[in-house]
C-alpha positions in Angstrom: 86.6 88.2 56.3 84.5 84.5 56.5 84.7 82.3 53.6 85.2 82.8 50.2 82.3 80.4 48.6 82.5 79.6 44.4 79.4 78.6 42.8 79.7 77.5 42.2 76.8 76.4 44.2 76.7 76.7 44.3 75.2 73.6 44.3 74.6 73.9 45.2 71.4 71.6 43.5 68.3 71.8 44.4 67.6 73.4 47.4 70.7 75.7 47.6 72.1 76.8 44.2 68.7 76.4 42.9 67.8 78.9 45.5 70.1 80.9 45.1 73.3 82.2 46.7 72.3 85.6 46.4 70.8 86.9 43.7 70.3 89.1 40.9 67.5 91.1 39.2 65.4 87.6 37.8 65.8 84.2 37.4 62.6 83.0 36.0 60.4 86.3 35.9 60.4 88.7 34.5 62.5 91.7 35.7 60.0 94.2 37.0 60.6 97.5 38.7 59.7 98.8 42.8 60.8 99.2 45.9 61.6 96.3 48.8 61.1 97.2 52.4 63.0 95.1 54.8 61.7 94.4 58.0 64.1 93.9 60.4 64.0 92.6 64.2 66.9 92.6 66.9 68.9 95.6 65.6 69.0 95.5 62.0 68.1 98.1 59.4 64.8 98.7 57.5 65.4 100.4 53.9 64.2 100.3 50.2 66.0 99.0 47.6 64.9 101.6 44.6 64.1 100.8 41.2 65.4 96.8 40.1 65.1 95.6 36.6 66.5 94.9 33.1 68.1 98.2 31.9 65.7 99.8 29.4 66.8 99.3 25.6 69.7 97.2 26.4 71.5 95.4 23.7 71.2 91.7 23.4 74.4 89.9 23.0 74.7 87.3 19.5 77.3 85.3 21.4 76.9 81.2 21.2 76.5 78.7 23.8 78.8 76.2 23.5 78.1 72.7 25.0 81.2 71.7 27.5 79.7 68.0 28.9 82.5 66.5 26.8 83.1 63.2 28.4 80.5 63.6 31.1 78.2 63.2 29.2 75.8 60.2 29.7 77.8 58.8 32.6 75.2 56.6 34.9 74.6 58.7 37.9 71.3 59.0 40.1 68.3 61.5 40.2 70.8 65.5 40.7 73.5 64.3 38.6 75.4 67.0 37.5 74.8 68.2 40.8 77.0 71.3 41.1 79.5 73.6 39.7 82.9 75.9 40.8 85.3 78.0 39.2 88.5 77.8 41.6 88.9 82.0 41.4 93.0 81.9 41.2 94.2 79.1 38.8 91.6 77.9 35.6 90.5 74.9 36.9 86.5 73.9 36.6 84.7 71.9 39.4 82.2 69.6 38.2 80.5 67.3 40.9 78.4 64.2 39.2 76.9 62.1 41.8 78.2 58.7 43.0 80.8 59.4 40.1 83.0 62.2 42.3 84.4 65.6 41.5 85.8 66.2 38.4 88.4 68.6 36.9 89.0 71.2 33.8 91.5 73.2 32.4 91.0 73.6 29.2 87.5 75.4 29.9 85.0 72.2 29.7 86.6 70.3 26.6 87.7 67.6 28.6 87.5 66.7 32.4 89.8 65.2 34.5 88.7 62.8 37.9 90.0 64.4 40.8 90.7 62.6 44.3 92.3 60.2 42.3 95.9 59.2 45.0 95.3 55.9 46.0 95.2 57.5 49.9 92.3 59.5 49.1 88.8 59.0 50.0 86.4 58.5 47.3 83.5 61.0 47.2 80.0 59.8 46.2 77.8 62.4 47.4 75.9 65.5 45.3 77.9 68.2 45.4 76.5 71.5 47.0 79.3 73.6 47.6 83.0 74.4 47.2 85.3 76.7 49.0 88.5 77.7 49.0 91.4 78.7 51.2 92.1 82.4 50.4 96.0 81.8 51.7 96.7 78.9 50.2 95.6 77.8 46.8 96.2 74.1 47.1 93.5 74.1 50.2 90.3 73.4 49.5 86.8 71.7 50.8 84.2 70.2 49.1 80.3 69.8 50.6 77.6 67.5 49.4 74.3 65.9 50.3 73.0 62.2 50.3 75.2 59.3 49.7 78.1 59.0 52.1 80.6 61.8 53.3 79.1 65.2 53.3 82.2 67.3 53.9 85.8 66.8 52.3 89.3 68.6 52.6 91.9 68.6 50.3 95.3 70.3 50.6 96.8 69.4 47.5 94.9 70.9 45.4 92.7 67.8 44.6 94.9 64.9 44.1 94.2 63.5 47.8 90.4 64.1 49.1 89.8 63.2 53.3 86.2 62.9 54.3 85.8 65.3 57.9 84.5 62.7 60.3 80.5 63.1 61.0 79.6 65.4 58.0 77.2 63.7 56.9 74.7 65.0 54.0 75.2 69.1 54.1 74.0 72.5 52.9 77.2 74.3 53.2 80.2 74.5 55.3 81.9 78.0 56.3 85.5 78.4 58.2 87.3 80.8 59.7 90.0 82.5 57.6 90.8 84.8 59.9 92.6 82.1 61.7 95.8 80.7 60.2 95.1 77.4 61.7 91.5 77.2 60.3 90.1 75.6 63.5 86.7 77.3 63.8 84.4 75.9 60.8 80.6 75.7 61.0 78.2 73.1 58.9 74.8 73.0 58.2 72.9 69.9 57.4 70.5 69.2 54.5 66.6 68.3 54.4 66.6 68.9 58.8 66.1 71.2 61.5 68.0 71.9 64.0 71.2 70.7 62.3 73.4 73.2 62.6 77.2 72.4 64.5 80.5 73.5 65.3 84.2 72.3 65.1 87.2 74.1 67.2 89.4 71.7 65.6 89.3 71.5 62.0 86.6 69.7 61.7 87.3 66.6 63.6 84.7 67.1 66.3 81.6 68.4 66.1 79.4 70.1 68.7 75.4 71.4 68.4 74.8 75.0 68.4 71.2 75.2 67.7 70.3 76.3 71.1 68.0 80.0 70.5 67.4 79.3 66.3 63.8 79.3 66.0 62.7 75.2 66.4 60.9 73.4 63.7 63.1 75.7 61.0 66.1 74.5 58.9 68.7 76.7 60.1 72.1 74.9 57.8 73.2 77.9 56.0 76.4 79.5 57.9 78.6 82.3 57.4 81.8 82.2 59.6 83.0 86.3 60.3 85.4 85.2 62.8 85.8 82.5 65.6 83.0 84.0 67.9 80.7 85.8 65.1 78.8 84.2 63.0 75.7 84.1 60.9 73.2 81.1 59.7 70.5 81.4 57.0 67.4 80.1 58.3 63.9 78.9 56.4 65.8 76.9 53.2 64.8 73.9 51.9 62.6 72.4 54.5 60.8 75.6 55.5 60.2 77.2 58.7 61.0 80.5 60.0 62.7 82.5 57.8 65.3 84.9 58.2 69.4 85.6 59.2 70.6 85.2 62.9 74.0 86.7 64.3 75.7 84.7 67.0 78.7 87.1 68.8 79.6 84.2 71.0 80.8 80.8 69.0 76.5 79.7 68.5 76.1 79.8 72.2 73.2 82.5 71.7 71.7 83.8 68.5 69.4 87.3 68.1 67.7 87.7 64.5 68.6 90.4 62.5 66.8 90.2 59.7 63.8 88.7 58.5 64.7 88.9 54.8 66.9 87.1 52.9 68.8 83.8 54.8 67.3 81.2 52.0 70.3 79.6 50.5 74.0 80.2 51.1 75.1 84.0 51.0 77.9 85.4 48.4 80.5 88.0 50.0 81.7 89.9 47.4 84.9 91.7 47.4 84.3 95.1 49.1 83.0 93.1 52.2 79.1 93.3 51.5 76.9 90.2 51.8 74.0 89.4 49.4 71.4 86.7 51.0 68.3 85.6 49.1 64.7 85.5 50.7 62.5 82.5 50.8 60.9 81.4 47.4 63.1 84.6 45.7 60.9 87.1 47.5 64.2 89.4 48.0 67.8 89.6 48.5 69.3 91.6 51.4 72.5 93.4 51.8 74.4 93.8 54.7 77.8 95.7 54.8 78.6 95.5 58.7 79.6 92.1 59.1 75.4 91.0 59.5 74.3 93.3 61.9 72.4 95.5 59.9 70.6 94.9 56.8 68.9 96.8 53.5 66.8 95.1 50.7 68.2 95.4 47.8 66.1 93.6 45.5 62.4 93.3 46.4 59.5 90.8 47.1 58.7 89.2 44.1 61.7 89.6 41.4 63.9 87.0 42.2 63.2 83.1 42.1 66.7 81.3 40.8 69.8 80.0 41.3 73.5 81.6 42.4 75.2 85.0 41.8 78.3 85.3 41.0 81.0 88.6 41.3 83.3 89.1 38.3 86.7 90.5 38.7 86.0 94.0 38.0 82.3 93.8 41.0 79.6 93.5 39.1 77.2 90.8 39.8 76.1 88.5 37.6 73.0 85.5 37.9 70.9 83.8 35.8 67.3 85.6 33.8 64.2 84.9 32.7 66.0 84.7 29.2 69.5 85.8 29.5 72.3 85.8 32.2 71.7 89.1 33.5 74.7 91.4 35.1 74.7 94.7 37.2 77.0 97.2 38.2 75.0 99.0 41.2 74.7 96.4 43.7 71.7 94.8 42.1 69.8 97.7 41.7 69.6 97.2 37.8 70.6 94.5 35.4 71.2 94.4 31.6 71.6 91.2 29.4 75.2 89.6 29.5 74.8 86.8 27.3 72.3 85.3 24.4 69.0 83.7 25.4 69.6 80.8 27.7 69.9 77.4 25.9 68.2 75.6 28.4 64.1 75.0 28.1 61.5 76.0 31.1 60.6 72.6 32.4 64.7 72.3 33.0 66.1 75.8 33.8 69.9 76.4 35.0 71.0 75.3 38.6 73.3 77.6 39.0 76.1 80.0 37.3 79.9 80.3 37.7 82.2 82.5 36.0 85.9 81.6 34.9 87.9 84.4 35.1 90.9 82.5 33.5 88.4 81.4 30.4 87.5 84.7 30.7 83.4 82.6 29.7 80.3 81.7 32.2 79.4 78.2 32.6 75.7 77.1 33.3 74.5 73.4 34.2 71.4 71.3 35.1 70.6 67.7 36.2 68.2 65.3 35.6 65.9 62.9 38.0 64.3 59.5 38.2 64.5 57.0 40.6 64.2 53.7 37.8 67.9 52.7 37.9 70.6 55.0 36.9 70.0 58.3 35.8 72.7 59.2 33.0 74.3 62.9 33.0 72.4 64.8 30.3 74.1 65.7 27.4 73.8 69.0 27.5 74.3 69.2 31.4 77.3 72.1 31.3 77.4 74.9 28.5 79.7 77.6 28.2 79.1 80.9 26.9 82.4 83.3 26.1 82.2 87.1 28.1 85.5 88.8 28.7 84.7 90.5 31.3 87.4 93.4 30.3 85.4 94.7 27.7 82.2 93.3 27.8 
């Protein structure tokens, strides 16, 4: 079934959860309504994604954000501080990653966190976290991607205590594996801020071999989906630029055919009944693809969507970050209502990203701060929490 990513992102700063890992009605925009035609090449589908926007009359929640920094707060870090987020989807245990300053843990929902990698055999991570995912098997088995600094790529396998940098990771997008396999030997990474930077490893990530050959040249092609040990997908056109699009590989990267020219921008979400959402360049749409990647319908159109990650709550429905509120839906993205209060964060800072806690039963929203003058301390409002229980909300 590929990877299961949290957003996490997922950190995904910057270029990736700032993207978006799929998306929903409006980030930044406003929410208006139209069709999106998808223009597909090399087998895929062409469709229109109906009417997308805020649910007319819909009820704005009175809920209150709650700030959750706690003890992050003003910790010296560098320009992307708080530079990602996860919510581990089977035990209540936040992700925070701060950079130089390593991952950090909560269970309590934010009030406190908690250093992880913190065994004196494991590795010490000091890179800006982009992305986490976990092993759907086992709970304690996990990997954590990053950009700049040193390691890019890190497994653990007991659930955080002991962190192991994956030789030659270097500064990456996203990482995928493949579940299918008990063994986890087929894993593909993308690198950050590069074309042409896209490899594979047969053996758990200890080697590394290019598979670039056939992705369009001059493009940043570091966003991969892993569907099993020969198939697999890569986002193309992220941060960097270039062509733009998703390519399918049915033989381990040795040959690639585009099937889409929509979405592929940051790193895809795969929710539950199989489907895969992909944002477009710049938010100009988000594609949907329920055949594994080889065919693919708009489902959001040019225009409406600009931010950061989705997320998929328990019960399906999707959930991302508004112009004003988060925003969820129920029909695949087709149209979204308010799910919380107006965002507490201003317009010259907006959100990075959104993850739910199904444990907390609460979303949690964060943003970092830049400068290159020295250290550049964790804001204090850098995480907030906002309550939604999903059962009856």
């Amino acid at each position: 079934m590929g990877q299961l990513l949290i957003r996490r992102s997922v950190v995904v700063a910057g270029a990736l959860l700032s993207a978006a890992l799929a998306s929903g009605c409006t980030f930044y925009t406003s929410c208006p309504s139209g069709n999106g035609n998808n223009n597909n090449s090399s087998g895929g589908s062409t469709g229109s994604a109906g009417t997308s926007g805020l649910a007319g009359g819909a009820n704005i929640p009175t809920g209150k954000w709650v700030n959750v920094t706690s003890n992050l707060s003003g910790m010296d870090s560098e320009c992307g501080n708080l530079s990602g987020m996860s919510a581990k989807p089977d035990e209540d245990l936040l992700i925070a990653g701060v950079a130089q300053k390593g991952i950090w843990g909560s269970t309590d929902g934010g009030m406190t966190w908690t250093a992880l990698g913190t065994d004196p055999s494991s590795d010490q991570i000091t890179n800006r976290m982009s992305t986490v995912v976990y092993d759907p098997a086992d709970t304690n088995r996990w990997w954590e991607v990053g950009t700049y600094n040193n390691n890019g790529a890190y497994e653990t396998r007991d659930d955080g205590a002991t962190l192991k940098g994956l030789p030659d990771t270097n500064h990456n997008d996203l990482i995928s594996i493949d579940f299918s396999d008990p063994d986890r030997k087929t894993m593909v990474i993308g690198g950050h801020e590069g074309s042409m930077t896209l490899r594979v490893s047969m053996d758990g990530g200890q080697t590394w071999a290019d598979i670039t050959n056939g992705l369009p040249t001059g493009t940043n092609c570091t966003l991969p989906l892993v569907i099993d040990a020969q198939t697999f997908l890569v986002g193309c056109g992220g941060y960097g630029g270039g062509q733009s699009g998703i390519w399918r590989s049915t033989d381990a990267g040795m040959t690639w055919a585009q099937v889409s020219m929509s979405g592929g921008f940051s790193a895809p979400t795969r929710s539950m009944d199989g489907s895969i959402y992909w944002v477009g360049p710049n938010g100009n749409n988000v594609t949907r693809s329920m055949d594994d990647g080889v065919t693919w319908m708009d489902v959001i159109g040019m225009g409406v969507v600009e931010g950061p990650s989705l997320v998929e709550l328990p019960d399906g429905r999707l959930a991302t970050v508004g112009a004003q509120y988060l925003v969820i839906s129920a029909d695949h993205g087709a149209t979204w209502a308010p799910a919380s209060s107006a965002l507490p964060y201003p317009d010259s800072n907006r959100a990075s990203g959104v993850v739910y806690s199904a444990q907390q039963k609460a979303f949690f929203i964060w943003h970092s701060t830049c400068g290159f003058n020295g250290p550049v301390p964790v804001p204090d409002d850098a995480i907030m929490r906002y309550d939604f229980d999903y059962t009856t909300n």
